[in-house]
C-alpha positions in Angstrom: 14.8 -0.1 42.6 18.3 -0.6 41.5 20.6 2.3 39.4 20.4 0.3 36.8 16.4 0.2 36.5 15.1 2.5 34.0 11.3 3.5 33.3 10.2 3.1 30.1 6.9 4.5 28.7 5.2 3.7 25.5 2.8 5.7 23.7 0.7 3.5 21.9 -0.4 4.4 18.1 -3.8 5.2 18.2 -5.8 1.7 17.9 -8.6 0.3 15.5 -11.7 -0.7 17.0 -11.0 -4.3 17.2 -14.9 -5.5 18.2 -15.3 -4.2 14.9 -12.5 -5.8 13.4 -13.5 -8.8 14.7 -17.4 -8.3 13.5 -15.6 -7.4 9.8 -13.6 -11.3 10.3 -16.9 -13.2 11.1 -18.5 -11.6 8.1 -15.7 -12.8 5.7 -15.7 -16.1 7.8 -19.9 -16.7 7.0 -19.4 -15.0 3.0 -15.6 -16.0 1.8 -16.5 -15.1 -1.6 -17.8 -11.6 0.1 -16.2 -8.6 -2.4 -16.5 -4.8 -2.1 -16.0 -2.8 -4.9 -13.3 0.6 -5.4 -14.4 3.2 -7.8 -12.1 6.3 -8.9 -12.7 8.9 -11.4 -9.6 10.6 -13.0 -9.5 13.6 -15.0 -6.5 15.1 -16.8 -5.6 18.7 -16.0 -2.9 19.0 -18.8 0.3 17.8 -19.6 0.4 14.9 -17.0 -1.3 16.0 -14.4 -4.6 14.1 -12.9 -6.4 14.0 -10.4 -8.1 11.4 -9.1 -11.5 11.7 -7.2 -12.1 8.8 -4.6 -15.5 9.2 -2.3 -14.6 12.9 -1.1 -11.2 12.6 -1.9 -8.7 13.8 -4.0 -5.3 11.9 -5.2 -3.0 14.4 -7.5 -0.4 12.6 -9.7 2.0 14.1 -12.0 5.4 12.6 -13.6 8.7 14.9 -13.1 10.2 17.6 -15.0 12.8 15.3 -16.8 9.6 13.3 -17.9 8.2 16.1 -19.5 5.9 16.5 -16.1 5.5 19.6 -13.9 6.6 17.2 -10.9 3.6 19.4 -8.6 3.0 15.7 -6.9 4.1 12.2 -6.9 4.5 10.1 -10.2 2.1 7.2 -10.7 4.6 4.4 -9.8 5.3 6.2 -6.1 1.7 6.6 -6.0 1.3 2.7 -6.4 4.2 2.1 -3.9 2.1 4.3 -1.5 -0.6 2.2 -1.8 1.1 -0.8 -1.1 2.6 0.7 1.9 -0.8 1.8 3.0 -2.4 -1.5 2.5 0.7 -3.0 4.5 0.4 -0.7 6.8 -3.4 -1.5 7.3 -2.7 -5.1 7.5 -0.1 -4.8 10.2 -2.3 -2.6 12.4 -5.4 -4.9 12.1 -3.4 -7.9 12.4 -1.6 -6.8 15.3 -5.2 -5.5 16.8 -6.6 -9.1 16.2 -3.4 -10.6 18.3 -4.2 -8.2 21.2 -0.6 -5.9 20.0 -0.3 -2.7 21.0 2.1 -0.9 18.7 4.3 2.2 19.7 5.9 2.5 15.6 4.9 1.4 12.6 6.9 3.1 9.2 7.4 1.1 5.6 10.0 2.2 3.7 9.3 0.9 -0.3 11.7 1.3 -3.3 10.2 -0.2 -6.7 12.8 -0.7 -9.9 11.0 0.8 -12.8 12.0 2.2 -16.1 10.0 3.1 -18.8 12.1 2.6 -22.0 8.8 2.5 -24.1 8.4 6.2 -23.8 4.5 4.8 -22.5 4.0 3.2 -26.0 4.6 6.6 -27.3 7.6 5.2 -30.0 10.5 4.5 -27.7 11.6 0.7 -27.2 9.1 -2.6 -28.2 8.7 -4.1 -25.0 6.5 -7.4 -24.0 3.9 -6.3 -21.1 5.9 -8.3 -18.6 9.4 -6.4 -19.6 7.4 -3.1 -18.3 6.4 -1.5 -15.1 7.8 -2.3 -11.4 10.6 -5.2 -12.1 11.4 -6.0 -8.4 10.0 -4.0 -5.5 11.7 -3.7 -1.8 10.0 -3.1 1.2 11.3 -2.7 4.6 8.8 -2.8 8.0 9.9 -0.7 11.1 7.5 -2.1 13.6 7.8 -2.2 17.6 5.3 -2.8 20.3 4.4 -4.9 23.5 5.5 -8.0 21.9 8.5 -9.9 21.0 10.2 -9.8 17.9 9.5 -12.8 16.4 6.2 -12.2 17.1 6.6 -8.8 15.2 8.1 -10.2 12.7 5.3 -13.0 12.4 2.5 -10.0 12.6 4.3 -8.1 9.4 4.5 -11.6 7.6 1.0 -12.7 8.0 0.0 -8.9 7.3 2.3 -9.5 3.7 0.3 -12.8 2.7 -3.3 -11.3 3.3 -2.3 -8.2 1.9 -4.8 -7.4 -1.1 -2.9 -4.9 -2.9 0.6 -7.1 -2.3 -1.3 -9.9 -4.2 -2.9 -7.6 -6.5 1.0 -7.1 -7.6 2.4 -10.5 -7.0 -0.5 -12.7 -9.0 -1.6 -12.0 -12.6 -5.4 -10.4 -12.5 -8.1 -9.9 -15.4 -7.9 -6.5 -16.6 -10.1 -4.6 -19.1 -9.7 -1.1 -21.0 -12.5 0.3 -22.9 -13.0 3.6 -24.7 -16.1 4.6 -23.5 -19.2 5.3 -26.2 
């Protein structure tokens, strides 16, 4: 071994089950029209605090002081940027998983452009629905494992078009609000 030959070891993230992962593929595969269903509850605590039950789960949102919050947890927009990540996140792993990947790091950095001139319909500026909420949205992908770059970089990009919550975002969706009897 030469001077200039250095050992490098990898710790691996912790991997999926990818026989399952593959079982979950054939399903879709058979049943392309196959569709789960996500249910949340969310009650108000006061001023703008919620929280939201999911399964066992709890999800606490709040807006910041200088929106009239108690900023004791995220605001809703960071929470919806978290999501994304989380869904990129999950597609990266799983896709990486199908193309026999082992990653070693895996962080998304998201920044959203929102404003909320409209004081949430509460009398500040007449806005059209498409004027309002995220108006561009950045994400970044540090990813590394046993493969190549470009076949990172192809892993993150096919992760990005299967995404559900990306395309939630990026393509218009029917969406109904009730007050409940």
């Amino acid at each position: 071994m030469s001077a200039e030959a250095t050992n490098t070891i990898s710790t691996y993230l912790r991997p999926i089950d990818r026989d399952g992962l593959m079982a979950f593929a054939e399903k879709g595969r058979a049943n392309p029209e196959m569709r789960g269903t996500n249910k949340v509850h969310t009650v108000t605590e006061g001023q703008y605090r919620t929280v939201s039950y999911v399964n066992e789960h709890q999800v606490v949102v709040d807006e910041p002081l200088h929106l009239f919050g108690q900023d004791t947890a995220p605001a809703p927009g960071e929470i919806v940027l978290s999501g994304l990540g989380g869904c990129l996140a999950v597609g990266i792993t799983a896709v990486a998983s199908w193309k026999q990947v082992k990653l070693t790091k895996l962080e998304i950095f998201l920044e959203g452009d929102i404003g909320n001139p409209a004081a949430w319909g509460a009398g500040g500026a007449e806005k059209e629905a498409f004027d309002m909420g995220f108006q561009e949205i950045r994400v970044k992908v540090n990813v590394e494992g046993d493969a190549s770059r470009e076949d990172l970089d192809e892993i993150v990009r096919h992760a990005n078009q299967y995404s559900p919550v990306a395309n939630t975002m990026r393509n218009p969706i029917a969406f109904d609000i009730d007050v409940m009897d």
